[in-house]
N, C-alpha and C positions, 0 to 999 in steps of 0.2 A: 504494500500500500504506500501511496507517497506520503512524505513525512507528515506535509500540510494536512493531511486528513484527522490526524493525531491532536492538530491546535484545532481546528475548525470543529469536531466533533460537539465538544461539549459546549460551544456556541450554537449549533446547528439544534442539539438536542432541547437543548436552554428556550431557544425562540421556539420550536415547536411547543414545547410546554406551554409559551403564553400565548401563543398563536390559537391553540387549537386545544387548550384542557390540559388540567392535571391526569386525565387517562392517555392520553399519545404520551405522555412524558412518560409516564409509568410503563405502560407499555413499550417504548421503546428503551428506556432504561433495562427492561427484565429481558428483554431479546437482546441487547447488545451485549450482558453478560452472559446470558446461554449460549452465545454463540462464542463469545471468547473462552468460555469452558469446554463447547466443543471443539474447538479448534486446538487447545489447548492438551485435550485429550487425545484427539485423533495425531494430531504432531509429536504426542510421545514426550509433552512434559510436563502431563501431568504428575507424575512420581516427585516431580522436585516440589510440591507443595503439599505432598502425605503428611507429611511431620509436622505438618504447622500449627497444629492447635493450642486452640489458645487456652482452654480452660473454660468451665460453667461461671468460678469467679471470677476471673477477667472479663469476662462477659457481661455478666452484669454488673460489673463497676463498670463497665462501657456502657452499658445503657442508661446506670443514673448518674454519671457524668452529662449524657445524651439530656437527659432530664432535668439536671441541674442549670444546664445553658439555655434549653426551653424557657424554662421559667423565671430565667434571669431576665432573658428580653422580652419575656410578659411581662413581666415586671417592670422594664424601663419603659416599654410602649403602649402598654393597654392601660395600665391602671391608675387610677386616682390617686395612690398616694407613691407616687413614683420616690419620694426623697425614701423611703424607708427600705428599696431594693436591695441597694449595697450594703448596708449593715446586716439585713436578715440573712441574703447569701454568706455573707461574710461567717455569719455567727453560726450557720449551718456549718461552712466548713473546717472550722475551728474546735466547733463540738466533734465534727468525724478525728480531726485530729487527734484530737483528746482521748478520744475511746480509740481510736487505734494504737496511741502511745500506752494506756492502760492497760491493754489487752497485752502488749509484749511486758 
C-alpha cells in the first residue's frame, strides 16, 4: 500500500464518521481491524502477538482509567459546577494512591 494511505486513513475514517453517523464509523473501524487481523494471520505473523496478554487487571485499570478521563471532561464541559472537577478527580486519585500504598 502506498505510504500516504497510512496518514490519510484515519482522516478519511474520521470525516466519514461525521459525514454519515457514528455507524459507518463503527463499522468501518471493526472491518479495518478484521481485516488487519486477517491479513495478519494469513501473512504468518500472527505468532509474534501470542504472548501478549495483558492480564484481567490490566484490563480493567485500562478501562477505569478509560472512565476516569470520561468523567473528567464531563466534568469540565457539561456541568454546572465545573470549578469542583479538578479537586474531586484529584482526591479520587490520591485516595487510589493511598490504598495502593497500604495494600503493599
Amino acid at each position: 500500500m502506498p505510504s500516504f494511505f497510512w496518514v490519510a486513513y484515519p482522516v478519511i475514517l474520521v470525516t466519514l464518521g461525521v459525514m454519515y453517523g457514528g455507524l459507518v464509523f463503527w463499522a468501518g473501524l471493526a472491518g479495518s481491524t478484521g481485516l488487519i487481523g486477517l491479513v495478519l494471520k494469513q501473512a504468518g505473523y500472527a505468532g509474534n502477538f501470542a504472548g501478549s496478554d495483558i492480564g484481567w487487571k490490566k484490563f480493567l485499570g485500562l478501562c477505569g482509567a478509560f472512565g476516569m478521563v470520561l468523567a473528567f471532561w464531563y466534568g469540565l464541559l457539561y456541568t454546572p459546577i465545573r470549578i469542583w472537577t479538578v479537586p474531586l478527580l484529584g482526591g479520587v486519585l490520591a485516595l487510589a494512591l493511598i490504598l495502593r500504598l497500604l495494600k503493599n
